[in-house]
C-alpha beads as a LAMMPS data file, in Angstrom:
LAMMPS data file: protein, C-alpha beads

113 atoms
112 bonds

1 atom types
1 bond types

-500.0 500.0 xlo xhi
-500.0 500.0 ylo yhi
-500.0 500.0 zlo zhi

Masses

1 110.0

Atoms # bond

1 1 1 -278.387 374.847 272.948
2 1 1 -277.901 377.153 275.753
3 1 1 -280.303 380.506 275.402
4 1 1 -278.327 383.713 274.963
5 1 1 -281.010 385.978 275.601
6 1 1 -281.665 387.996 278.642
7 1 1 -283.645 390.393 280.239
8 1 1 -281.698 393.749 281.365
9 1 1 -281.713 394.297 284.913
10 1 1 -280.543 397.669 286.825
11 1 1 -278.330 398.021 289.770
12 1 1 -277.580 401.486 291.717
13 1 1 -274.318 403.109 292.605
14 1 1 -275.325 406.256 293.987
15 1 1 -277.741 408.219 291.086
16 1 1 -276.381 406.185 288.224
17 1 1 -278.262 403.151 287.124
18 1 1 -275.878 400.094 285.973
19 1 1 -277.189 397.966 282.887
20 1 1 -276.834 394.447 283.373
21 1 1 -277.819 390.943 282.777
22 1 1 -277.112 387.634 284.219
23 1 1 -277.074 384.291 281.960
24 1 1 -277.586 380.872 283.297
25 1 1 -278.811 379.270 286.165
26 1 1 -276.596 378.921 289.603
27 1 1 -275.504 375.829 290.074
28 1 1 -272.265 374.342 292.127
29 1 1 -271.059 373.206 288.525
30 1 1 -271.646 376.616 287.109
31 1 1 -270.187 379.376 289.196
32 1 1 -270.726 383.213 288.262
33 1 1 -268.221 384.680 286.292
34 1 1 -268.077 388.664 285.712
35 1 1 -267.221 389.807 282.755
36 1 1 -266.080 393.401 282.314
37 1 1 -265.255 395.557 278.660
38 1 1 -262.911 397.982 278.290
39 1 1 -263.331 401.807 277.728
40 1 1 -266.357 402.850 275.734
41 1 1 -267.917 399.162 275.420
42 1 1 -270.867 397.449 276.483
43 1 1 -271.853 393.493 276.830
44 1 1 -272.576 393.273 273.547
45 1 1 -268.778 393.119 273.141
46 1 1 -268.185 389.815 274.025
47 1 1 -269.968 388.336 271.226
48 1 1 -268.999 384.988 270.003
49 1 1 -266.994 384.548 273.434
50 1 1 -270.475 383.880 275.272
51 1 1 -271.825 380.850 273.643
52 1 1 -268.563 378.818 275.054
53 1 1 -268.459 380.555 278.539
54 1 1 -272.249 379.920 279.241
55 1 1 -271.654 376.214 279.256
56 1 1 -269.334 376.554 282.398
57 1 1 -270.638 379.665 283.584
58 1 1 -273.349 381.760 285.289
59 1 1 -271.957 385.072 283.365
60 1 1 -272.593 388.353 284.709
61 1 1 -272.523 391.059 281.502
62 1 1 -272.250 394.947 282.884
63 1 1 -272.389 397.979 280.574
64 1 1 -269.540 400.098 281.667
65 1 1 -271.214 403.551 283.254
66 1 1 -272.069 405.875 280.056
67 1 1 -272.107 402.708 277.688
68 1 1 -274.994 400.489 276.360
69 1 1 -278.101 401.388 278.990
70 1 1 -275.678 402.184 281.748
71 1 1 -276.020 406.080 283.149
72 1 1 -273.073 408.343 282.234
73 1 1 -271.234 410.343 284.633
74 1 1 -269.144 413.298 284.885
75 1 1 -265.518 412.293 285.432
76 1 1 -264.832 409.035 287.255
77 1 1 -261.878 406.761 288.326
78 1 1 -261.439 402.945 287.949
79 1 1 -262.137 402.783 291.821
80 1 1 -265.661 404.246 291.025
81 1 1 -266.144 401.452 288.163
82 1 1 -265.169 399.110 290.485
83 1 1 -267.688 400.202 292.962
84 1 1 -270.476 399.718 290.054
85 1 1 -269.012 396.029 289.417
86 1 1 -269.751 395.233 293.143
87 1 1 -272.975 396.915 293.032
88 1 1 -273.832 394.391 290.105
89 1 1 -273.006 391.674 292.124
90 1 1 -275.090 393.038 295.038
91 1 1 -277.847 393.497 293.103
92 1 1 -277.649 389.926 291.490
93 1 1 -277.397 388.162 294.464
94 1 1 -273.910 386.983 293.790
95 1 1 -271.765 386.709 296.613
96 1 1 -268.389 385.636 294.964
97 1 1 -267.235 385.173 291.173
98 1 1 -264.525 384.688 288.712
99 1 1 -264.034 388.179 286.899
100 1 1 -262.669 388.570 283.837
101 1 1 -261.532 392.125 281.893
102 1 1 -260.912 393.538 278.458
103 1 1 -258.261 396.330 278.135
104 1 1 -259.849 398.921 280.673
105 1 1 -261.890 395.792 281.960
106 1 1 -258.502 394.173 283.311
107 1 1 -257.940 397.224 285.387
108 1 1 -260.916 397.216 287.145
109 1 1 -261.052 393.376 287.389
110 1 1 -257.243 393.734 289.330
111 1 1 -258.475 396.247 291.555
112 1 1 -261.440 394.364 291.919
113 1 1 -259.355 391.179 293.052

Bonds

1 1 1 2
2 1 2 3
3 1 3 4
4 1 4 5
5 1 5 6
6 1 6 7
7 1 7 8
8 1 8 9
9 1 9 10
10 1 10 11
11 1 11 12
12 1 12 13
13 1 13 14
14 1 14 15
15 1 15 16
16 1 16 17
17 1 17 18
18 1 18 19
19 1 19 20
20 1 20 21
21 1 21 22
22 1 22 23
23 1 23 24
24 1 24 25
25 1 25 26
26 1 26 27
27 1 27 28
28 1 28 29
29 1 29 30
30 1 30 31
31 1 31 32
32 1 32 33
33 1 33 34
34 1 34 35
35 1 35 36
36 1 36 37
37 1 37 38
38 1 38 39
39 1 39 40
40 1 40 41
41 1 41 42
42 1 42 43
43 1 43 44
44 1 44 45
45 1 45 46
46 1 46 47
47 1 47 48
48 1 48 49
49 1 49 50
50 1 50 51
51 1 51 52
52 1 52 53
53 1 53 54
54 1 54 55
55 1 55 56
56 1 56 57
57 1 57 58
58 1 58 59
59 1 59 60
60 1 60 61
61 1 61 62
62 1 62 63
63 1 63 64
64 1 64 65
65 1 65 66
66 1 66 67
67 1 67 68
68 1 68 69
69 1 69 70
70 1 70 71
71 1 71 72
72 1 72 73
73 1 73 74
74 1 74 75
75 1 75 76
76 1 76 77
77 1 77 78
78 1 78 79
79 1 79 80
80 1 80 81
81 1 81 82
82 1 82 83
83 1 83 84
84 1 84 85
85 1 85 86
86 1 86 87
87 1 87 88
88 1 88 89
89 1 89 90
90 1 90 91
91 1 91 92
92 1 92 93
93 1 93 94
94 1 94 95
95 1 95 96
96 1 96 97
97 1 97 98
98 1 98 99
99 1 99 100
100 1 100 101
101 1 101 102
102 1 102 103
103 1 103 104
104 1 104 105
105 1 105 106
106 1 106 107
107 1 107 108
108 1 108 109
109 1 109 110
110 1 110 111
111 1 111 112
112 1 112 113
């Protein structure tokens, strides 16, 4: 069975600090895929979704800024979320990946494509 445990890592858009974690190993088989909640949620949202995507993914599991251990902010825009995605992915090491969104998630995963 396939561990869904992780250690949370940080990455840094200017003063915030993004909560993330990465599951599985990269392989050629297993490419990253980024998966991004909607408005108010953290990782822990995607629940019984994980077990499933693990087996063909390397998933990448943001809090949203001002959810789970992510920083809050003042005001912000889906451009500046999108800007914390890539910094994820920076900090990870990941060069490209599938995304994937829920609700506020899809936005930021479209301007993200």
């Amino acid at each position: 069975m396939l561990s869904l445990v992780s250690r949370t890592r940080y990455a840094r858009h200017g003063d915030l600090r993004i909560a993330y974690e990465v599951r599985g190993r990269a392989t050629f088989r297993r490419p990253a895929l980024l998966l991004i909640q909607g408005l108010g949620l953290d990782r822990a949202g995607w629940g019984p979704a994980l077990g499933p995507l693990q087996r063909r993914f390397r998933l990448v599991l943001p809090d949203n800024r001002g959810s789970g251990r992510s920083a809050a902010s003042g005001s912000f825009s889906v451009a500046d979320m999108v800007a914390d995605a890539l910094a994820v992915l920076d900090d990870a090491g990941i060069g490209t990946a599938h995304v994937l969104g829920a609700s506020l998630g899809g936005m930021i995963a479209q301007e993200l494509a």
